[in-house]
N, C-alpha and C positions, 0 to 999 in steps of 0.2 A: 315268707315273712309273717309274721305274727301280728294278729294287730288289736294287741292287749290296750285297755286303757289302764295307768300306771296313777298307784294311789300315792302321792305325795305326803307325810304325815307333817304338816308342821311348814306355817306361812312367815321364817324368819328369811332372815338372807342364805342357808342353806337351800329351803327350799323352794324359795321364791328361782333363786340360779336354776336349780335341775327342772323343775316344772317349765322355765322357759327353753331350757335345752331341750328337751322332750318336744317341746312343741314346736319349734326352732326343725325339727327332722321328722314332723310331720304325725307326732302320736298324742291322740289324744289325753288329759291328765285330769285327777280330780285331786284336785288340793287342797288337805284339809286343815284348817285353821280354828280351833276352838274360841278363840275370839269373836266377839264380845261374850257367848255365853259363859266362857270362865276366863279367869285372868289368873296367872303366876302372880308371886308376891313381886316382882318386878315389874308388870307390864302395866298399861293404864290407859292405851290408847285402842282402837279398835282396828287401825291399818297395819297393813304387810310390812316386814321390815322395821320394825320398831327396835329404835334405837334405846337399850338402858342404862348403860355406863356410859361414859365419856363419849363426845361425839367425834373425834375426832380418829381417821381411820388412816393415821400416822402417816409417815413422811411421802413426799412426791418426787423428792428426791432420786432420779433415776440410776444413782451408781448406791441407791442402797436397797434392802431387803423390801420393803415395805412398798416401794417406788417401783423398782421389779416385779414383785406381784402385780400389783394395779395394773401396769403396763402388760405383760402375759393375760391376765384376767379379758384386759381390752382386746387383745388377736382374739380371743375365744367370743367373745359375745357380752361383755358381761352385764348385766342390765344395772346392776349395785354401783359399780363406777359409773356408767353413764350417767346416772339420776345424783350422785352423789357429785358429780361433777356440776351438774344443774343448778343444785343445791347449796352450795360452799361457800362458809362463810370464812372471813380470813384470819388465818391462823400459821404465820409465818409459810416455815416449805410444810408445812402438814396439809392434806386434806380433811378441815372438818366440815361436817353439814348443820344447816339448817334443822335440827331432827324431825319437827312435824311435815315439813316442805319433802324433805327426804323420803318418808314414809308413803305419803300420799302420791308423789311422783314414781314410784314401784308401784304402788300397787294400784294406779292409774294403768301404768305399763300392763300388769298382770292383765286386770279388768277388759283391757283392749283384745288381747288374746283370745280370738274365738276356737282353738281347740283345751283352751285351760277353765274348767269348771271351779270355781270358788267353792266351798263347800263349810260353811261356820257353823264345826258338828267339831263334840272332842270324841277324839278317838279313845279307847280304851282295850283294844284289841288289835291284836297284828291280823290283818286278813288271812285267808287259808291259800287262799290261790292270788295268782294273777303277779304280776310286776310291783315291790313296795319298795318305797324309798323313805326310811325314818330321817326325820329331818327337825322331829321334835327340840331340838336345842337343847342345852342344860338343866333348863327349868318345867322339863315335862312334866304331867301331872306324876300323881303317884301313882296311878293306874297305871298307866300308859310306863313310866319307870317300872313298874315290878314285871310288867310284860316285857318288856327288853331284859331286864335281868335275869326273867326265864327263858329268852329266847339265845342268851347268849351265855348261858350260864352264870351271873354273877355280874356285878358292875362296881365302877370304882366312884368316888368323888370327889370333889376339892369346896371350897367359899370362897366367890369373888367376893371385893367390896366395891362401891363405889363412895366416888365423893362429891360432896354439897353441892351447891346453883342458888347463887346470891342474885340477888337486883345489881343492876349496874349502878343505880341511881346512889343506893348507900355505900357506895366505897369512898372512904375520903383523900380524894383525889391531890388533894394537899399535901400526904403520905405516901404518895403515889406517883408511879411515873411509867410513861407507854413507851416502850419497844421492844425488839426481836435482838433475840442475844445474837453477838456479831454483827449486827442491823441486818442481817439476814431476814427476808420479808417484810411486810409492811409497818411502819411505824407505828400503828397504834394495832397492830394483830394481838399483842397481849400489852396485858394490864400488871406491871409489876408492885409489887409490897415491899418494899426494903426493913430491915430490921440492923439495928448495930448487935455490936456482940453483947452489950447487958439486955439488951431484949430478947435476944436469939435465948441467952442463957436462961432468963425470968421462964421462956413461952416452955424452953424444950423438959423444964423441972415440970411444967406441970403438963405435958404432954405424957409424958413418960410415968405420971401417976394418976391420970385420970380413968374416971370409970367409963368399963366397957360395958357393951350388953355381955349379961352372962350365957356361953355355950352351953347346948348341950351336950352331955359328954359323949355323942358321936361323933359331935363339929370338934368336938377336940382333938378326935382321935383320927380323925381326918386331915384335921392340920389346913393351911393355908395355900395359897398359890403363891410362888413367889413373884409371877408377874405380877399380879394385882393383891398385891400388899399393901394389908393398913399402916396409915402414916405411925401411928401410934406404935405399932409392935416393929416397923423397920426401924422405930427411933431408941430401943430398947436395946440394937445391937450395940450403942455406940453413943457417944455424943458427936461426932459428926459425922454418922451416918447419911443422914436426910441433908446436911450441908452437900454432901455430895452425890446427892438423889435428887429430890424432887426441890431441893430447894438453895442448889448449888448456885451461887453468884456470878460465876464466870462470863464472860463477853457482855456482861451488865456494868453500865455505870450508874450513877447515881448522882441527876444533874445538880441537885439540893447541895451535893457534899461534893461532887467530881469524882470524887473515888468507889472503886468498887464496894459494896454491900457486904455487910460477914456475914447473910444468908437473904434468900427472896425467894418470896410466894409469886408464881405467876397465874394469872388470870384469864380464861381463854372464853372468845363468844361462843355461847350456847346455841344464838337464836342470830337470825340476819340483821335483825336490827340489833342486835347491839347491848337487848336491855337487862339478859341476863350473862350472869358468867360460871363458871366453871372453877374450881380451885383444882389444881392441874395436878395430879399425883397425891392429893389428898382425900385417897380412897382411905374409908376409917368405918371402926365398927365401936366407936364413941357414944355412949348416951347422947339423943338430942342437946338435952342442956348442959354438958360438960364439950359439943363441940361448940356452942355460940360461946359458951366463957372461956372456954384455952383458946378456938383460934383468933377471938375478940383480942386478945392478945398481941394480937400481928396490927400495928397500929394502924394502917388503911383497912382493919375492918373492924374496929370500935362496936362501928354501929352497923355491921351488915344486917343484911333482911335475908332470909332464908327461905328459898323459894322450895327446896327440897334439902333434908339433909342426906348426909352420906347414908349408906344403909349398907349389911351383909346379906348375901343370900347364896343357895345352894348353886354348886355347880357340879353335874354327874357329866363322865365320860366313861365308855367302855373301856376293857383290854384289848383295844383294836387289835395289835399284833396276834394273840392267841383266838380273833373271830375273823380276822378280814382279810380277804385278798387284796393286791393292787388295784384290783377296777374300784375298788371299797364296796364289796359284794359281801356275804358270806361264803365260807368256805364251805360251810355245812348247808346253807340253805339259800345256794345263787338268783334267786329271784328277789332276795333281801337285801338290798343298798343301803348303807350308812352316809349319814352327810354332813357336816357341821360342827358345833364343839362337844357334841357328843363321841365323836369318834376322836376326839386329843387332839387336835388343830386348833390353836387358840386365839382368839380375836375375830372380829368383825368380817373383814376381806377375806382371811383363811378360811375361816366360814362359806362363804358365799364361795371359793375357789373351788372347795372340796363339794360344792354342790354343783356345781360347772363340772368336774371329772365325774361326779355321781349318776347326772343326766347323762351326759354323752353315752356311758359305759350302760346304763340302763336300757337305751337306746340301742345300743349295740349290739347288747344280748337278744333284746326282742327283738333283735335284723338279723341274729345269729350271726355278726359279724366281728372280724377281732378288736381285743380291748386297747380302747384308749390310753395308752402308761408313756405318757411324752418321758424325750431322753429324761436321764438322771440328773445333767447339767443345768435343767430348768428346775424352777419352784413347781409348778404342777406335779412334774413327775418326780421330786425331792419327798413331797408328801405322799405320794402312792405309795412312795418305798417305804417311809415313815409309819406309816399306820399299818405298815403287813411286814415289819422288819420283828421276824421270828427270835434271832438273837435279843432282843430288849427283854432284858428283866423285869425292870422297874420300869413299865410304860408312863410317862408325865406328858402335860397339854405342851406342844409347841407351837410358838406362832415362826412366821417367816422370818428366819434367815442366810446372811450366807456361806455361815458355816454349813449350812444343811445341802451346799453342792461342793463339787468335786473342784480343788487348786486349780490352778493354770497352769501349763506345763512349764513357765519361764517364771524364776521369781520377779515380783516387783514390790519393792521394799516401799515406795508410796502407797499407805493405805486406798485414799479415795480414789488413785490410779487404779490401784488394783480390782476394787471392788466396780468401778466401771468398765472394767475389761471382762468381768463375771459377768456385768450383767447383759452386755451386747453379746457376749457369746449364748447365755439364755435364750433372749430374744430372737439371734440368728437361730439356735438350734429350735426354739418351737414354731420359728415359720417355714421352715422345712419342713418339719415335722406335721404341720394343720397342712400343706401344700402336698403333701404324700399320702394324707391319712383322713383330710378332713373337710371334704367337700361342701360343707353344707355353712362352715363358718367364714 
């Protein structure tokens, strides 16, 4: 047995998971985190795990994608669920967090850790030897980017956006009204906007020709992500696009009128108490002052206060499939781990997942023992195959679903049946699977 200590590059939820997996089987880790001495144009805070888009790390829902992961995530260890479960503020069947309370409770976790070294140094170099695990995230410096794209030959990129975080106090609550579509979760989990249809019409003419920040013409040429799509350019396919996106009415009433809404904004908590909110799906890359006057627009926020607005920024992923193996190793150079939305796994928990297989399998190599690649019918091992699936042309970010495992051998024409009969079969097969292969979790 080897007994390397293993250089973690990058303290988000990729790396935060494999650094505790590592240490979880007994190997020393030094993790390095360039924070606080530099900051990405996204970050702001100085703790682990810092949440910058939406806080909310989708459904809990156990017969769906999102709800599965979590659950899988938790047989393995996952410190990101645990704290985020600590942490959760209400927001119907989704899990979202607290984001300061979230950050601070990982990386309390971390801190406790007497084989896990913190180290707030930016890397700018791949090491020459020893065990590494990039985990840098999307928004690595550029140093550290052009080192990876030397290291892998070439790398790809996308632009997330995010969107706004008003005061709860300036919504005019008048205009407004609290529940969960279908009453699905808790009564006041979101903050509804209603609009009638000459309003919908007035907001969507001037959505649809409002100024944006100007690209450069490499982010043009890069193009968008379609998960994380500005409101402004989804509204451009269509006039009711976004009616049946981000700002669909359905299992909403409208207790002012009784009837359903011809479009609503929902409103999700930011923070546990309540005082900020979230404009739900309205990621945008609008001028500051073209989003306070279009979305001023939406009559419960006249008069919001703008605690941050929406912002674009860079998102880089490799060609996983043509660098990575299953254990998400290199092919070329196995002592090199990929973790996170740098390897095309999208989203916050995918993230953190692929850093959970990233440890284990690091782990394993410096045991010289065989790799962690749970069955195919689970999410864990959906994404192994994902990011080393040699056939993909056109490699693109995916987050968890369940299309990404294998039918059921019976059909069952109820969707939510169906998809609950995936996801206990998941579950059954990776407790086998950690009970045959995985002592230590």
């Amino acid at each position: 047995m080897m007994n390397d200590t293993v250089t973690v590059i990058g303290g988000g939820f990729a790396g935060v998971e494999a650094a505790m997996q590592l240490a979880k089987r007994g190997i020393k880790v030094r993790l390095f985190e360039m924070k606080p001495h530099r900051f990405s144009p996204a970050h702001k805070s100085e703790g682990l795990c810092e949440v910058v888009c939406s806080n909310s790390f989708k459904s809990l829902l156990p017969a769906s994608a999102a709800g599965l992961l979590k659950n899988e995530m938790e047989l393995l260890g996952s410190v990101c669920v645990k704290c985020a479960k600590q942490t959760a503020v209400p927001a119907g069947g989704a899990l979202a967090v607290d984001r300061d309370l979230f950050s601070a409770a990982v990386t309390a976790e971390v801190e406790k850790e007497p084989l896990i070294e913190i180290v707030r140094e930016e890397i700018t170099k791949i090491p020459d030897e020893g065990v590494v695990i990039i985990a840098a995230g999307p928004l690595a410096s550029d140093a550290l980017s052009e080192e990876i794209k030397r290291l892998c030959g070439g790398g790809l990129s996308f632009f997330d956006a995010a969107a706004p975080i008003i005061t709860a106090e300036s919504v005019d609550m008048s205009r407004a009204f609290t529940a969960s579509r279908y009453d699905k979760g808790g009564e006041d989990d979101y903050i509804n906007c209603p609009m009638n249809k000459a309003e919908y019409e007035a907001f969507y003419n001037e959505l649809v020709n409002a100024e944006s920040v100007v690209l450069h013409d490499f982010e043009k040429k890069n193009g968008v992500y379609e998960g994380c799509m500005p409101i402004e350019i989804m509204a451009k396919r269509g006039d009711n696009t976004i009616r049946f996106g981000p700002m669909k009415p359905v299992g909403l009433v409208d207790p002012t009128t009784g009837h359903r809404p011809w479009a609503v904004l929902q409103l999700r908590k930011e923070n546990g108490a309540g005082t900020l909110l979230n404009l739900v799906g309205f990621q945008t890359n609008l001028k500051f002052p073209e989003q306070k006057r279009v979305f001023g627009m939406i009559p419960a926020l006249a008069n919001a206060e703008y605690v941050r607005y929406g912002v674009m920024h860079r998102n880089s992923f490799i060609d996983a499939p043509r660098v990575l193996t299953e254990r998400f190793n290199m092919e070329s150079q196995p002592r090199i781990f990929f973790a996170g939305q740098i390897t095309g796994v999208e989203g916050y928990m995918e993230s953190a997942s692929s850093g959970i297989t990233a440890g284990i399998n690091a782990a394993r190599f410096i045991k010289n023992e065989p790799a962690f690649v749970p069955p195919a019918d689970t999410l864990h091992g959906a994404f192994c195959r994902y990011v080393s699936d040699k056939t993909v042309k056109d490699y693109q970010p995916m987050g968890a679903a369940i299309g990404l495992l294998p039918p059921l051998d019976e059909k069952i024409r109820d969707k939510r049946q169906r998809y609950g009969m995936i996801a206990d079969r998941a579950l059954n097969s990776l407790r086998d699977y950690i009970k045959e292969n995985e002592k230590e979790v």
